[in-house]
N, CA, C and O atoms as a GROMACS GRO file, in nm:
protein
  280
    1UNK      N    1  -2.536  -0.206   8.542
    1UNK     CA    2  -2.604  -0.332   8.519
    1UNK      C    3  -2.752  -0.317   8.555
    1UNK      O    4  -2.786  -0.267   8.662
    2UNK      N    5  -2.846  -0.365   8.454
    2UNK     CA    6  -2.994  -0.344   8.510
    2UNK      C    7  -3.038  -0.457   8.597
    2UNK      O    8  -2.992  -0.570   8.611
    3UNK      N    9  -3.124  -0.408   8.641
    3UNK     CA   10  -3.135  -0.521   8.797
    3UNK      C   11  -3.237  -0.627   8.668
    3UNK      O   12  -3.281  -0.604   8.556
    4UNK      N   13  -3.237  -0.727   8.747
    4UNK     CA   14  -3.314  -0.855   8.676
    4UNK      C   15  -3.465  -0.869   8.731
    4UNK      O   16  -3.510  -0.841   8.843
    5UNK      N   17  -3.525  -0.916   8.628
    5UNK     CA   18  -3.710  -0.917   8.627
    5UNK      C   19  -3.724  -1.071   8.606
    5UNK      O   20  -3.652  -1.136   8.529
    6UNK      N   21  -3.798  -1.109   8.664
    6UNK     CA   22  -3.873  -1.258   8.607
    6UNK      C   23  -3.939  -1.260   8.501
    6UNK      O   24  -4.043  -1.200   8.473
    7UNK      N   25  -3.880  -1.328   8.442
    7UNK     CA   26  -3.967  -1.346   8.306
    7UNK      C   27  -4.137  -1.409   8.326
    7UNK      O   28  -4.199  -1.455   8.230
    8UNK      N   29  -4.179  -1.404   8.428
    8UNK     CA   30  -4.316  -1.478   8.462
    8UNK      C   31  -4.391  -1.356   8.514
    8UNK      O   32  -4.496  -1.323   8.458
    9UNK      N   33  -4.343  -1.289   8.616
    9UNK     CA   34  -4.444  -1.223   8.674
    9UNK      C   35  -4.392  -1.088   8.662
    9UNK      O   36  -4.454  -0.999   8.721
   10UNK      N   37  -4.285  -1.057   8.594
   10UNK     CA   38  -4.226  -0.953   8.532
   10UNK      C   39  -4.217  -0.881   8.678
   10UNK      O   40  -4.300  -0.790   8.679
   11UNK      N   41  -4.145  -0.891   8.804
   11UNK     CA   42  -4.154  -0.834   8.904
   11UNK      C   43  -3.997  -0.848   8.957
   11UNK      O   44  -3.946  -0.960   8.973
   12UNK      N   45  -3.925  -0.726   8.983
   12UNK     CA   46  -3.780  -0.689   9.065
   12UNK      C   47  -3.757  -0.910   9.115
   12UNK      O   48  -3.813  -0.979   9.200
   13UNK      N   49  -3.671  -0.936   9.028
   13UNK     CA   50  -3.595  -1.038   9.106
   13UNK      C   51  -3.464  -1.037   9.214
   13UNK      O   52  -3.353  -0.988   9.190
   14UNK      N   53  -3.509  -1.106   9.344
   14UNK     CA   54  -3.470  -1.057   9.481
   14UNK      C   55  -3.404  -1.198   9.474
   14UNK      O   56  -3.282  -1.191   9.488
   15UNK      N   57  -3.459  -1.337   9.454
   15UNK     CA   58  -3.412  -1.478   9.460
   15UNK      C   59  -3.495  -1.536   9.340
   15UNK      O   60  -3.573  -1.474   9.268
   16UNK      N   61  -3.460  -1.676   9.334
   16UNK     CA   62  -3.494  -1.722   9.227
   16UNK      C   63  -3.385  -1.818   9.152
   16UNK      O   64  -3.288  -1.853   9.219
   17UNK      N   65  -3.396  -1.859   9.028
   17UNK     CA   66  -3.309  -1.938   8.961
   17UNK      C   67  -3.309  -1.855   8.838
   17UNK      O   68  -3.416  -1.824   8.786
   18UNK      N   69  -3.189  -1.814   8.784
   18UNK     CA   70  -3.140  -1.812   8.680
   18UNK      C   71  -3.081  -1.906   8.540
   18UNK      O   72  -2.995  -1.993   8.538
   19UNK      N   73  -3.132  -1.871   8.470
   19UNK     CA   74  -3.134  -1.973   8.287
   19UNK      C   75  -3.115  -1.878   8.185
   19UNK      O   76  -3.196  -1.792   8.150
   20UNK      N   77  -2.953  -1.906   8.122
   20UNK     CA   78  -2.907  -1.807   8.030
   20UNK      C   79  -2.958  -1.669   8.061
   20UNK      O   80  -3.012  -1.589   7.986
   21UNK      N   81  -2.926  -1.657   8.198
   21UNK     CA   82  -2.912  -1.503   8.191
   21UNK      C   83  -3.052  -1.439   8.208
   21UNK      O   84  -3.066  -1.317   8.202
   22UNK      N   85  -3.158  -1.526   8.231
   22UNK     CA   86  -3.316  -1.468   8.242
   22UNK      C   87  -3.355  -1.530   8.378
   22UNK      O   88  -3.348  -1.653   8.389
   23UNK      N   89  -3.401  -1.445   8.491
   23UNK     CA   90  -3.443  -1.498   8.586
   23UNK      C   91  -3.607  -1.565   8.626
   23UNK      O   92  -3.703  -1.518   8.564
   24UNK      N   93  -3.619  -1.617   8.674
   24UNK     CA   94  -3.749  -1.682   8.780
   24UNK      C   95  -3.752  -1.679   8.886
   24UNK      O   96  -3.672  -1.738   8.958
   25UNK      N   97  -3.811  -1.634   8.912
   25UNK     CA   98  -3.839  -1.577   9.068
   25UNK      C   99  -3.918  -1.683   9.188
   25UNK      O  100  -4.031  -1.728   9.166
   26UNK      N  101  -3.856  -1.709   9.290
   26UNK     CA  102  -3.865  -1.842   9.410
   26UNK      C  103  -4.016  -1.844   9.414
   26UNK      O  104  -4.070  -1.950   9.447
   27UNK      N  105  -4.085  -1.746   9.388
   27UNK     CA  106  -4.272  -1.769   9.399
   27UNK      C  107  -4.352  -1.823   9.299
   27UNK      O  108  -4.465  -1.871   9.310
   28UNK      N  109  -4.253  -1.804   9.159
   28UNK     CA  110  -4.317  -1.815   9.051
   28UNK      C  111  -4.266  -1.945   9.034
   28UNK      O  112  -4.345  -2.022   8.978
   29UNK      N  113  -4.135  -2.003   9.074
   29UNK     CA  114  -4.101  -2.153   9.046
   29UNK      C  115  -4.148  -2.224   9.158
   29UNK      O  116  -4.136  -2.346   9.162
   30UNK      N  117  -4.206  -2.155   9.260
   30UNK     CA  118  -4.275  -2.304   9.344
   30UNK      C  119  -4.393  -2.311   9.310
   30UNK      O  120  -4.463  -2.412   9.314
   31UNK      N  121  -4.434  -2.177   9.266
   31UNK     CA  122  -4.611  -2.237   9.178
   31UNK      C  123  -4.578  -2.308   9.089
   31UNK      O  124  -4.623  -2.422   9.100
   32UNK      N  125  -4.488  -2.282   8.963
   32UNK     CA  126  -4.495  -2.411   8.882
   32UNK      C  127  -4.479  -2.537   8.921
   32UNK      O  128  -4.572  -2.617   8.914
   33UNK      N  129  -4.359  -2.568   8.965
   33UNK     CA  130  -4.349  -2.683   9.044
   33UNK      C  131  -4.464  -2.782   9.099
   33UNK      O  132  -4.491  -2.899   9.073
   34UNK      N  133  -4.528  -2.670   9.198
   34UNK     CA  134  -4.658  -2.730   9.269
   34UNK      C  135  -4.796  -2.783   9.172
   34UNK      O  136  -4.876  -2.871   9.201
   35UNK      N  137  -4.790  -2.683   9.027
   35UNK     CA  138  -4.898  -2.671   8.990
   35UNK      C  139  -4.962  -2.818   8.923
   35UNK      O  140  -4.906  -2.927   8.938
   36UNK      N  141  -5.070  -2.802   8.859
   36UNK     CA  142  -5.076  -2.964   8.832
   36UNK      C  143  -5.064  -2.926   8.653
   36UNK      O  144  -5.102  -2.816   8.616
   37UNK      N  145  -5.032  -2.982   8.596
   37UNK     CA  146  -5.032  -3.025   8.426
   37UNK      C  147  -5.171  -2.938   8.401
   37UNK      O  148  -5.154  -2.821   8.364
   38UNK      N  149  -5.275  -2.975   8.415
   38UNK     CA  150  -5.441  -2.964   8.349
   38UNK      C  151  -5.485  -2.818   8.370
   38UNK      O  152  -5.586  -2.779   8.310
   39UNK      N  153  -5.406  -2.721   8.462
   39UNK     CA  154  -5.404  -2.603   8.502
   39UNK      C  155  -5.417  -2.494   8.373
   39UNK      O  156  -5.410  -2.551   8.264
   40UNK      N  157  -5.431  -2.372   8.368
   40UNK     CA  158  -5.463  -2.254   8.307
   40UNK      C  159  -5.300  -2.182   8.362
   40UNK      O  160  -5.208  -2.126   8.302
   41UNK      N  161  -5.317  -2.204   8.449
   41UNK     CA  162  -5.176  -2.152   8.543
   41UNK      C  163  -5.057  -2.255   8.483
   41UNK      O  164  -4.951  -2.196   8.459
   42UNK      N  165  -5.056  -2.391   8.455
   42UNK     CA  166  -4.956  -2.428   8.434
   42UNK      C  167  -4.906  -2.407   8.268
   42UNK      O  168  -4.795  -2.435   8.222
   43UNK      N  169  -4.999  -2.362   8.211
   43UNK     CA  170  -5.032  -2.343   8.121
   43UNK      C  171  -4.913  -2.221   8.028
   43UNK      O  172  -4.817  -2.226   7.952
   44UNK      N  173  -5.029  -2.085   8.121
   44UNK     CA  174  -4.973  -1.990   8.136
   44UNK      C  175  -4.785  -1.948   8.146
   44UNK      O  176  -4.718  -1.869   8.079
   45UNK      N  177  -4.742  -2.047   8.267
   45UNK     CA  178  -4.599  -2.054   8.326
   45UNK      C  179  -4.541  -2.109   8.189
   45UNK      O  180  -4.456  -2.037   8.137
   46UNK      N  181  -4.569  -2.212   8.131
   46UNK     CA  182  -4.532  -2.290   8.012
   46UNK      C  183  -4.531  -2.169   7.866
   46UNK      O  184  -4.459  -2.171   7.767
   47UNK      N  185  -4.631  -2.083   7.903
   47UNK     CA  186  -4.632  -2.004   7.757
   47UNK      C  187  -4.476  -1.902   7.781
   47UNK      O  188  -4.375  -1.896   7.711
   48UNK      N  189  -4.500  -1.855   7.866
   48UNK     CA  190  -4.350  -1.729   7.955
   48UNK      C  191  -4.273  -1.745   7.881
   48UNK      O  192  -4.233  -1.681   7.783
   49UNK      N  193  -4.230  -1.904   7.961
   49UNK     CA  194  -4.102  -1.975   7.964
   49UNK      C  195  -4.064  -2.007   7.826
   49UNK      O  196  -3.942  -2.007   7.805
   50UNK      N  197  -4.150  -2.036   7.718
   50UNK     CA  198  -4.116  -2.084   7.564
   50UNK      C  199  -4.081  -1.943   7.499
   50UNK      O  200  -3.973  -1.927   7.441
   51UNK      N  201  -4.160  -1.857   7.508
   51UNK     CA  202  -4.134  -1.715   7.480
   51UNK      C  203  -4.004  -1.645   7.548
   51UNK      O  204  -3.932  -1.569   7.484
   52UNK      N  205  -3.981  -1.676   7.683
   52UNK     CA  206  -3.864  -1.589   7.711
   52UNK      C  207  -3.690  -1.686   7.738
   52UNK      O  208  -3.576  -1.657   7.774
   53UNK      N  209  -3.760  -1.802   7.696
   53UNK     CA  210  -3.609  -1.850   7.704
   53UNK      C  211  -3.597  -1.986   7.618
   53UNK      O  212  -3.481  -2.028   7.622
   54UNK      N  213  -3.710  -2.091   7.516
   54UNK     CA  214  -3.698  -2.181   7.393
   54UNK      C  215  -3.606  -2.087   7.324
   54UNK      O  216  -3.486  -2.108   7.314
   55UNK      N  217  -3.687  -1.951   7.264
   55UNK     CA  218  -3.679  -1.929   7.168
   55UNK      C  219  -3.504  -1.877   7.155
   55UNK      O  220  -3.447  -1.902   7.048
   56UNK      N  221  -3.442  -1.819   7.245
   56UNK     CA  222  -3.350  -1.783   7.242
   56UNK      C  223  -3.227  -1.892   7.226
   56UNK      O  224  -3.138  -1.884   7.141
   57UNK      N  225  -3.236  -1.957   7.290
   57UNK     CA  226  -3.203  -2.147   7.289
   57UNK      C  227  -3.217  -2.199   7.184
   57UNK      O  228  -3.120  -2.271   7.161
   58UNK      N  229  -3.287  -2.202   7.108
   58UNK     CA  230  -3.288  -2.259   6.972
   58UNK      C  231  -3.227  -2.183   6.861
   58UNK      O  232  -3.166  -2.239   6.770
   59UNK      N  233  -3.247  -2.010   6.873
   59UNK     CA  234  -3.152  -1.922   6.773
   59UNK      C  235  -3.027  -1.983   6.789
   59UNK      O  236  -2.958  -2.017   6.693
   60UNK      N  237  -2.985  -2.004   6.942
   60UNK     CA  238  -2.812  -2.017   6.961
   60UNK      C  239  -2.757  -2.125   6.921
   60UNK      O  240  -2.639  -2.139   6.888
   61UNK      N  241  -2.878  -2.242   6.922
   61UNK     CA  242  -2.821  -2.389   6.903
   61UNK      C  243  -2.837  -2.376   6.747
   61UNK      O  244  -2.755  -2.448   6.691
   62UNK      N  245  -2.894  -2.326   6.682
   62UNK     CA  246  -2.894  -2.274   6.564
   62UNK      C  247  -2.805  -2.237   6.474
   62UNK      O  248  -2.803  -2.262   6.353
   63UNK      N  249  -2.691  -2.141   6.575
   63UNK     CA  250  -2.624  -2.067   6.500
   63UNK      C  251  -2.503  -2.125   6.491
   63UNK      O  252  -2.426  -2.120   6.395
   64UNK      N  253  -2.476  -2.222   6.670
   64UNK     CA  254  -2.375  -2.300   6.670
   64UNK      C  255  -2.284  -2.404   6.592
   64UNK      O  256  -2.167  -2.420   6.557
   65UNK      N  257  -2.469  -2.498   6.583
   65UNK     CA  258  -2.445  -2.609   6.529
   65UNK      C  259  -2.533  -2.574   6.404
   65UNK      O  260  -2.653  -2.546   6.402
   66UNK      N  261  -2.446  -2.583   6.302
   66UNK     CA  262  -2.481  -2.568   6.133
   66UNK      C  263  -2.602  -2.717   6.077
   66UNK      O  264  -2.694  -2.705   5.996
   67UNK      N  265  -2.560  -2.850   6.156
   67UNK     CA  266  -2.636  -2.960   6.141
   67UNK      C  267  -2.763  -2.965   6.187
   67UNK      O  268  -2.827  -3.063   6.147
   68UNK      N  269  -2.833  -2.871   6.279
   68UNK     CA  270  -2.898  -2.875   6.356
   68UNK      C  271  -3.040  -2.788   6.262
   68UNK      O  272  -3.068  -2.672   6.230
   69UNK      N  273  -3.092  -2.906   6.247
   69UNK     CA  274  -3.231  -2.799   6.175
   69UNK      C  275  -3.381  -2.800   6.214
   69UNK      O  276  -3.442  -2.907   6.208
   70UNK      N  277  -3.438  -2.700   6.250
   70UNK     CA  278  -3.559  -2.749   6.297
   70UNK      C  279  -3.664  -2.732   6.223
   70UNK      O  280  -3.773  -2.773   6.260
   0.00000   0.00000   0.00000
């Protein structure tokens, strides 16, 4: 089994929260958390996250549900 990376700071995940199988790492979700909306940083966290786990989420809900069109 390969050890798990954060999809944010791409760094050995030790703790953190897991989402379908892609981790976030406890430093990288209390900066988001903390960060404010108007940020470069919140920004940033927001681009990751659409790239490493929307897109996969929407193939599946995709494939599931035949009604479902985006």
């Amino acid at each position: 089994m390969r050890k798990q990376i954060c999809i944010i700071c791409r760094k050995p995940l030790s703790n953190g929260i897991i989402i379908r199988g892609k981790g976030i790492c406890r430093s990288c979700e209390d900066r988001l958390v903390t960060s404010s909306q108007e940020t470069d940083l919140y920004e940033y966290y927001k681009d990751r996250i659409k790239k490493n786990l929307v897109n996969d989420i929407l193939r599946g809900e995709d494939l599931r549900c035949p009604n479902y069109h985006l």
